[in-house]
C-alpha positions in Angstrom: -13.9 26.8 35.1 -16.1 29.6 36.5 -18.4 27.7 38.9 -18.3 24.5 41.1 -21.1 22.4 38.8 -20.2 19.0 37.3 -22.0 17.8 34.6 -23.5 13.9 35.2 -22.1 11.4 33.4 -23.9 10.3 30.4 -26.2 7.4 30.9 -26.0 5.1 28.1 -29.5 4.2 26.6 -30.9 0.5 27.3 -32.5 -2.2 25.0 -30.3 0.3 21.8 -27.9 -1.5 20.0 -24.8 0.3 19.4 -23.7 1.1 15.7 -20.6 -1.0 16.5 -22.9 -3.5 17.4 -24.8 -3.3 14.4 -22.1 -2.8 11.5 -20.5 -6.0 13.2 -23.0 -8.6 12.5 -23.9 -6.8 9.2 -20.5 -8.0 8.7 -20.7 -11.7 9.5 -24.2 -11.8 7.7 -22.3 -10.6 3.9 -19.5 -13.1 4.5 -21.9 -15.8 5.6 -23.9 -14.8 2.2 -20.7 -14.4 0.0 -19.5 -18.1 1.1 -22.7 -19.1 0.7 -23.0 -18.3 -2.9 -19.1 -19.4 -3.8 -20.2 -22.7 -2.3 -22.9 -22.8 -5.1 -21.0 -21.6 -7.7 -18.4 -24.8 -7.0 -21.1 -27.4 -7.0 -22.9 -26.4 -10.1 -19.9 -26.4 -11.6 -19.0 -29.8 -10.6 -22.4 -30.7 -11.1 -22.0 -29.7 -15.2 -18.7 -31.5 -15.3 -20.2 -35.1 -14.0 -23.4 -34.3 -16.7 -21.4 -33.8 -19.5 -19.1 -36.8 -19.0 -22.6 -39.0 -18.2 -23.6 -37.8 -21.6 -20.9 -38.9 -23.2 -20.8 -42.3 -22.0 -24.7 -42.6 -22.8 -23.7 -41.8 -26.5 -21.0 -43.7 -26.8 -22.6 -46.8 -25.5 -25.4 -46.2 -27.8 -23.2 -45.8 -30.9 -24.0 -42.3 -31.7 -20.5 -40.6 -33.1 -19.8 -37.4 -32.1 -17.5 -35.2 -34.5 -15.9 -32.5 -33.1 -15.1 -30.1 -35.8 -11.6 -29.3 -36.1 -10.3 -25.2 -36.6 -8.2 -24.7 -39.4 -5.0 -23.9 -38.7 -4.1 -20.4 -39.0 -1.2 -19.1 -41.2 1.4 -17.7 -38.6 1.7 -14.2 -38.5 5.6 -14.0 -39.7 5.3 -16.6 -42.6 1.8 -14.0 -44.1 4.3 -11.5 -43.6 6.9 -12.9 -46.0 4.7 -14.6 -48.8 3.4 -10.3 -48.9 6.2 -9.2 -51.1 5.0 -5.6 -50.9 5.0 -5.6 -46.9 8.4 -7.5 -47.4 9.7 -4.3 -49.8 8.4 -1.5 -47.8 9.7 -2.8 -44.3 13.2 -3.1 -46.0 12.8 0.3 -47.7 11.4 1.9 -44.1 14.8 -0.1 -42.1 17.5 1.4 -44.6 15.8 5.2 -44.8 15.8 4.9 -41.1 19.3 3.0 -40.3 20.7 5.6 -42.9 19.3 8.5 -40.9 20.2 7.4 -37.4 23.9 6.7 -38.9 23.9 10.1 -40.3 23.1 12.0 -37.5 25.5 9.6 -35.7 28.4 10.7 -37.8 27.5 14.0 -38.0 28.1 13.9 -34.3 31.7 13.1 -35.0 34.2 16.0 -33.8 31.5 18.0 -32.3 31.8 19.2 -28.5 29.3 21.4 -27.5 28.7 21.4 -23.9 32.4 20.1 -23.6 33.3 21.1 -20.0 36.5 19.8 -18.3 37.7 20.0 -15.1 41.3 22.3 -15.0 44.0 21.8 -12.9 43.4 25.4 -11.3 39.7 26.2 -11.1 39.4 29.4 -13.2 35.9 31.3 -12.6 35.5 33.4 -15.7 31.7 34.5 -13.5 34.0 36.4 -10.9 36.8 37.6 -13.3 34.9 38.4 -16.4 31.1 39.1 -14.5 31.9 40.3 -11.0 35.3 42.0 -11.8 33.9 43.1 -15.1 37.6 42.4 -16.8 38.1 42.6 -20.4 38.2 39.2 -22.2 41.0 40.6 -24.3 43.2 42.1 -21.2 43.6 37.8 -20.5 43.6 36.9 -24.3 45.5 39.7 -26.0 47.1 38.1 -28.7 43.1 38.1 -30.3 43.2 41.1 -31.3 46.8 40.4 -33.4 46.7 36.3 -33.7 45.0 33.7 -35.4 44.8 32.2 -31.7 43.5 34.0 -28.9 46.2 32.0 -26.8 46.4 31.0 -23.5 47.0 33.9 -20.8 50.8 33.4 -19.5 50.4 33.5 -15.8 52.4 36.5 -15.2 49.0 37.9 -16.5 47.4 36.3 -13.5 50.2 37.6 -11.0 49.3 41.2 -12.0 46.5 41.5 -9.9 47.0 38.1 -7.7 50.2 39.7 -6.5 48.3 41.4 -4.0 45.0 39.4 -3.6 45.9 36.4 -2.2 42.6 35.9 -0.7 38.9 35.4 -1.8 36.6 37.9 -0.4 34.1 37.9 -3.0 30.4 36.5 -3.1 29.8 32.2 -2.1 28.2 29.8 -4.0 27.8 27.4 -1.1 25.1 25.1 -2.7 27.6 24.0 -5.2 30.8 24.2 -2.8 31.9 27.2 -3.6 33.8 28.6 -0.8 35.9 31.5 0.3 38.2 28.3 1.2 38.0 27.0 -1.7 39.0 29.6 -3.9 41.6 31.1 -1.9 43.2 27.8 -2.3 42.7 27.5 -5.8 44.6 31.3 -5.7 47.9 29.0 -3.6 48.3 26.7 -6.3 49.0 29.6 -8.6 51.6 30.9 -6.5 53.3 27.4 -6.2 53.3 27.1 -10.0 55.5 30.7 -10.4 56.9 29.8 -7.2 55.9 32.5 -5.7 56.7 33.7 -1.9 53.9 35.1 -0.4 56.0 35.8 3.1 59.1 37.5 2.0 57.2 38.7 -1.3 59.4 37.1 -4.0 59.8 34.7 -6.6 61.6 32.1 -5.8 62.4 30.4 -9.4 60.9 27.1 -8.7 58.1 26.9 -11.0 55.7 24.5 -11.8 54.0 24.1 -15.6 50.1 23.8 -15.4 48.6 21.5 -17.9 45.5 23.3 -18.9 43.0 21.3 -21.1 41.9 22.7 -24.4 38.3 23.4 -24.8 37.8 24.9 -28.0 39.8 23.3 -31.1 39.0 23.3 -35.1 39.9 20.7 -37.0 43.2 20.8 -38.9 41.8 21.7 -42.1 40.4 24.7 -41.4 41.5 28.0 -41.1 40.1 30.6 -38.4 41.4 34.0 -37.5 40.6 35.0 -34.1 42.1 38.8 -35.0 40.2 38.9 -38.3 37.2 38.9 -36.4 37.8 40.6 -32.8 40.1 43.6 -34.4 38.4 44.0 -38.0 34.8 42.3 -37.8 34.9 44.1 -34.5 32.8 40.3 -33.6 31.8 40.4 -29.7 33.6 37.1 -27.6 30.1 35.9 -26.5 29.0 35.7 -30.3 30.9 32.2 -30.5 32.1 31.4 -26.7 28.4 32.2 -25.4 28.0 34.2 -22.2 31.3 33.4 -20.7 30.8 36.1 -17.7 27.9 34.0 -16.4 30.2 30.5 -16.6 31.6 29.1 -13.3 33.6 26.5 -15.5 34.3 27.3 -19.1 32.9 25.3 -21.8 32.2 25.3 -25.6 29.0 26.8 -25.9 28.6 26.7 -29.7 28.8 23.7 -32.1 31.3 25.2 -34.4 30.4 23.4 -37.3 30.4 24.5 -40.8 26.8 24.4 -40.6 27.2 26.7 -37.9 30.2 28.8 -39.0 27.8 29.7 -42.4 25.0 30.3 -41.1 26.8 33.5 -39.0 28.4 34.9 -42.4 24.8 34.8 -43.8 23.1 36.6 -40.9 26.0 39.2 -40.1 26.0 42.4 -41.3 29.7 43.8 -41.9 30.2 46.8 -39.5 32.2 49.0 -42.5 31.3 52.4 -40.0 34.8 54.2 -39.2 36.1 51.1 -40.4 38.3 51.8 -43.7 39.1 48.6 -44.2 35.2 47.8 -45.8 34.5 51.6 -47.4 35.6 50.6 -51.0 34.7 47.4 -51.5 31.7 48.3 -49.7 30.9 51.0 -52.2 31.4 48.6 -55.2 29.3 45.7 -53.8 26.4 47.6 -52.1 25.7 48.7 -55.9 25.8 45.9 -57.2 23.7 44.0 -54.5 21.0 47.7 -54.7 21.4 47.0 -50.5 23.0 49.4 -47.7 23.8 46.6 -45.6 26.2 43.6 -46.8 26.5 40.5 -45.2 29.3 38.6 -44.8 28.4 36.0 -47.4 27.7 38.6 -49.8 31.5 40.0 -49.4 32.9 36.2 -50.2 32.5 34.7 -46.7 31.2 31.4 -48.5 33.9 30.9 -51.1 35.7 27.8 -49.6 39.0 29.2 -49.8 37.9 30.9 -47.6 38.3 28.8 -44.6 40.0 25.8 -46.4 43.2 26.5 -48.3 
């Protein structure tokens, strides 16, 4: 680039055999060889064949007898395994311990529905309301705090504050669909099922029921008091429903099983500070346990009338 020089071209050495050259009749040579000695290989093993049937021709046509000794036959593998009568008994013993555990855990399954998640006919984002918004499970679910049910939020509840937003202007979740679209159209079906006007600002009177899908439900024989433990236990919502301000779409977090219902009463201490309600029997059972702190088993929270009566 600087001055006006060209190199010469290379002159290629003469009488040198190229490694190309070289590696290529290597090559030829090894497959030459290889054939070679698969070539062998066949013949000698023709050549045994046609020695062993000369020899037997030679003996037979000089009378010699050859006596080719015959294997015993084996036992099969599934007839040794019946005449064994203790293999027999401990296989049998080992199948019903293990149909009888598979069929428990299988009924034991029965009526559970943890991780139970179903799609609602208006998309619901407790993440926005109860994370973002930061709203108070119990402004929604205010018969807790008096009820056996927590019950299902009328929704005049919802028109409250959607009586004015009629938009979503909050954060995306575009990965999973997520859209300002979407939810703003989510916020039209309410309006259509109070029949509400969002032009002239009205209700019109032409509503629509929504069929919302139950998530969480006991069975019929037992008894669970939603205000007994928001109001007086003074029991946090996540305890059972898990960390519902994180959720996108509600579902049951926790097992709810009896299993799972004791275990709680035995770990939970009973909050009796400013709460009048515990102070005597508190008093009187704290002695007689020599503890400061009672649990909820240790006030009769495992007596089965209790939670079945």
């Amino acid at each position: 680039a600087y001055t006006d020089f060209t190199p010469p071209a290379p002159v290629a050495a003469v009488g040198v055999p190229s490694a190309q050259t070289v590696n290529s009749s290597l090559g030829v040579s090894n497959t030459i060889i290889l054939l070679a000695l698969a070539l062998v290989f066949i013949i000698l093993v023709i050549m045994l064949f046609l020695v062993q049937r000369t020899l037997l021709r030679i003996a037979k046509l000089s009378g010699v007898e050859i006596k080719v000794e015959k294997k015993p036959k084996r036992t099969p593998i599934w007839m040794a395994f019946i005449q064994n009568q203790f293999l027999v008994m401990t296989s049998v013993i080992l199948l019903l311990l293990s149909s009888a555990y598979f069929v428990y855990g299988y009924f034991m399954q029965v009526g559970v529905d943890q991780g139970y998640m179903p799609v609602q006919p208006i998309h619901y984002s407790h993440k926005i309301h109860a994370g973002a918004n930061q709203i108070e499970c119990k402004y929604c679910h205010s018969s807790a705090r008096v009820s056996k049910h927590s019950g299902i939020p009328s929704l005049n509840v919802c028109m409250n504050c959607h009586r004015n937003i009629a938009e979503y202007n909050g954060e995306e979740d575009l990965e999973n669909g997520y859209t300002k679209d979407f939810y703003t159209k989510e916020i039209k079906k309410l309006y259509a099922a109070v029949g509400w006007d969002e032009e002239n600002q009205r209700y019109t009177g032409e509503t629509q029921p929504v069929k919302w899908v139950r998530i969480h439900n006991l069975p019929d024989f037992v008894y669970f008091n939603h205000a007994q433990h928001v109001q007086v236990g003074e029991i946090e919502c996540q305890k059972c429903h898990g960390p519902v301000e994180e959720m996108e779409i509600m579902y049951q977090y926790s097992p709810l099983t009896m299993g799972w219902c004791i275990n709680c009463h035995r770990e939970t201490n009973v909050k009796v500070e400013s709460n009048e309600y515990y102070a005597k029997i508190h008093e009187a059972l704290s002695k007689k346990y020599g503890v400061e702190k009672l649990t909820v088993a240790q006030m009769g929270g495992l007596e089965c009338g209790k939670c079945h009566y």
